[in-house]
C-alpha positions, 0 to 999 in steps of 0.5 A: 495628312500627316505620317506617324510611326512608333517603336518600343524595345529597342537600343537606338531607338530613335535611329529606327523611328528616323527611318522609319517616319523616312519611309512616310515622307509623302504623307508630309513635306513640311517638318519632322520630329521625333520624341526619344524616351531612355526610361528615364527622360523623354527628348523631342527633336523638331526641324522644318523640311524634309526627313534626310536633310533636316535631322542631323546626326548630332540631332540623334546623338543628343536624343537616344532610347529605347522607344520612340515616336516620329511624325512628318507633318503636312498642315491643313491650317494653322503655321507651315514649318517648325512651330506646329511640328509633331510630337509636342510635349508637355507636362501633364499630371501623369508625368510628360507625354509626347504626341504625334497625331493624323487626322482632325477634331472636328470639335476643336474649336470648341474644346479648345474655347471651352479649355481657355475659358478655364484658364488653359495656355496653348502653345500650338495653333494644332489641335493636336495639343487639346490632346495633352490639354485634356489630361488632368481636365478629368478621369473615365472607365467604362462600365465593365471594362478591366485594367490590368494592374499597370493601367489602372491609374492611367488609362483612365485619364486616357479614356477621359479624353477620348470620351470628348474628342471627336473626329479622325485620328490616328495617334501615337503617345510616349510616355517615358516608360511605354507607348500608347497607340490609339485609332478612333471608333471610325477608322478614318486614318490607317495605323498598323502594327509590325514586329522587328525582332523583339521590338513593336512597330506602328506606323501610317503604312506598312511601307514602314515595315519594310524599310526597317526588314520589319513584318506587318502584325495586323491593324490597330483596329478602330476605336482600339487602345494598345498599350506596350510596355516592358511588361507586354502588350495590351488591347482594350476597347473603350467605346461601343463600336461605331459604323466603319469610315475608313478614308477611300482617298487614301487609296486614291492618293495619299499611301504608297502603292506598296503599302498594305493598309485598311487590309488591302493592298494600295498597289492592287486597289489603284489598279483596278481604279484605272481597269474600272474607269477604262470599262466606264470609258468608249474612248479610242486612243494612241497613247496612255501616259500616267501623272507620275507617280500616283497615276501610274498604277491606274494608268496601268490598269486602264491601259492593259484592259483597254489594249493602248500602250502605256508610255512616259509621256511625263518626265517626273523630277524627283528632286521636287515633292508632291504638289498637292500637297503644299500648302499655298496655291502659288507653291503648287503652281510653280511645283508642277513646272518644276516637277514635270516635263513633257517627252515629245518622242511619244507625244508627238501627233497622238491621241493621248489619254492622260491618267492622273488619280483625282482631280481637285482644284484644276490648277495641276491638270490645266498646265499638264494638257498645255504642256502635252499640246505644246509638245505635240500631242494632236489630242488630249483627252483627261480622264481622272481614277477618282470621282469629282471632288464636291465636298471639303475633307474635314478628316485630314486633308487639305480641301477645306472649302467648296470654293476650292472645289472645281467640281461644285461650280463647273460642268465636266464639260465646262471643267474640260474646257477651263483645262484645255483637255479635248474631253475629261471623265471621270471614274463613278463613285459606283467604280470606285466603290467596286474596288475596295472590298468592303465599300460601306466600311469607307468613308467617301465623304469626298466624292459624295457629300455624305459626312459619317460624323455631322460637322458644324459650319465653323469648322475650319482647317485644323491641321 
């Protein structure tokens, strides 16, 4: 998973899009970049780590613009750190572009071994290079579609690619003199636009918006193109429309609470997770005490429609990241005890019910029911605002393997037990459906095995 945000039309340029990619930080911990375009010369500045503390000052002095994309990058495969950081850019026959992509190709591997076969070089182990690989491999204009004047010699090189990709993505191109914005015929990942006086804005989620008093405009809608440039703003539609599989997950975990994405509100859908698993739940507790932070909102949920008091059973460090979301396992173990400690004044012999928004590996919640017993906590009942997770992510997030799966080889009981929670239960993949608007407009691939776009055996974690 990864964040993008993009901007066009304004002076200092790349001061917006570091706060901009600022605001998505949680959808990637591992490096930043931001490419800068003056109209003239396209200049890309790349760091490992965080946002606030990789990118220095001087970095934006020596890269100013007036348009500009930015890309926090949390990688699935391929190298952790500054090497596979985004944008990338290269030389390409219609001039240097920038890119910074979310999502995945699920066809990587073979266009990429169809590319070397022909004599291509890569520099990035990421498929979001084939990206920029693909320009000059061909051009394509579907039947009927019309180009404005300014598009004409470009766009086609644009359609030609997207014509042999397939998967998720959500991508953001620079080019010296305009930017492109293109979310693929699915709409597995989020791409907004918004409007800051003058300037157009595009970024993951609305959070973005906000931060820069920005406004959200509307979506890119699936399978758009949008091109801005000094002479306006264009929309077209390259490929038939495809069945909608926009990421349910996204609501689950990954977008901020108060961002506006897929037309709803984060905050609203996570709430009603957690209302609908306390109706699906027979429970009797004291106490709900939320995973901070994604298990807040559902926590809240669960415990005003349930009637239990919610309390800060766990402390969060917010110094530390997101655990998920690193890159190793043993990293994701030592986060956890870093990132919370348990607060006995109201733990203390109680029935605890412990809210948390999924449930993948086992490892997190494990070391949360020990933690919340050996503060005294007289029981520990888990319960997770998101089904089982029995199928590995081929869309952008890191479960790329059943084996990591803890749902495809245990019982719930038996998972209870291997955790250390008194009983665990999980929100229905029917719940979960019933709180979103349009539940066959998502992509629950995840939770239910049912893949919107068959993938072959040999993929392999890509981002």
């Amino acid at each position: 998973m990864c964040g993008v945000f993009g901007i066009f039309g304004v002076e200092n340029a790349e001061k917006y899009a570091f706060f901009g990619i600022y605001a998505l930080q949680h959808r990637g911990q591992e490096s930043v970049g931001i490419a800068v375009s003056d109209f003239e010369n396209i200049k890309v500045v790349k760091k490992e780590g965080l946002v606030l503390s990789a990118i220095k000052k001087e970095d934006l002095e020596q890269a100013k613009g007036y348009l500009a994309i930015a890309h926090v990058r949390y990688a699935t495969a391929g190298r952790s750190g500054a090497f596979n950081a985004q944008p990338f850019l290269k030389k390409t026959p219609i001039g240097e572009v920038a890119v910074a992509h979310n999502g995945n190709l699920i066809n990587f591997k073979e266009l990429k071994d169809e590319l070397l076969r022909e004599g291509e070089s890569f520099e990035y182990d990421s498929d979001t290079e084939l990206f920029l690989s693909l320009f000059g491999k061909g051009t394509y204009t579907p039947e009927g579609l019309k180009l404005h004047p300014e598009d004409e010699q470009l766009l086609p090189y644009f359609f030609y690619v997207l014509k042999r990709v397939q998967g998720a993505y959500s991508v953001l191109f620079l080019l010296k003199d305009r930017l492109i914005a293109i979310r693929d015929p699915y709409g597995f990942r989020p791409l907004l636009m918004g409007r800051l006086k003058d300037a157009i804005l595009f970024a993951s989620e609305s959070c973005a918006f906000d931060i820069l008093s920005g406004e959200f405009w509307r979506e890119v809608k699936p399978g758009e193109v949008v091109v801005v440039s000094k002479s306006g703003i264009r929309s077209y539609f390259p490929f038939s429309s495809s069945k909608r599989a926009m990421c349910i997950f996204e609501f689950v975990y990954f977008s901020k609470p108060e961002s506006y994405i897929f037309n709803e509100w984060v905050y609203k859908v996570r709430k009603k997770m957690g209302e609908v698993l306390a109706q699906e739940d027979e429970l009797i507790a004291d106490v709900v005490v939320p995973v901070p932070d994604s298990g807040v909102v559902p926590a809240l949920g669960y415990s005003q429609r349930k009637g239990i008091p919610l309390e800060l059973g766990l402390i969060r460090n917010h110094y530390v990241g997101r655990s998920f979301i690193e890159p190793t396992q043993e990293l994701r173990d030592i986060k956890v005890l870093m990132k919370l400690n348990p607060n006995p004044a109201v733990l203390k012999g109680k029935r605890v019910v412990v809210i948390d928004d999924s449930l993948v590996r086992g490892t997190t919640s494990k070391k949360i029911v020990s933690m919340l017993k050996k503060a005294g906590a007289k029981e520990v009942h888990m319960r997770i605002a998101s089904p089982p997770v029995i199928g590995p992510c081929y869309y952008g997030i890191d479960t790329p393997t059943k084996e990591e799966l803890i749902a495809t080889k245990f019982s719930v009981q038996e998972i209870a037990e291997f955790i250390g929670a008194d009983s665990l239960k999980y929100l229905s993949l029917e719940g979960l459906k019933s709180c979103v608007e349009d539940p066959e407009d998502f992509c629950t691939a995840c939770f239910s095995g049912q893949y919107p776009l068959e993938v072959k055996e040999d993929v392999q974690r890509i981002r």
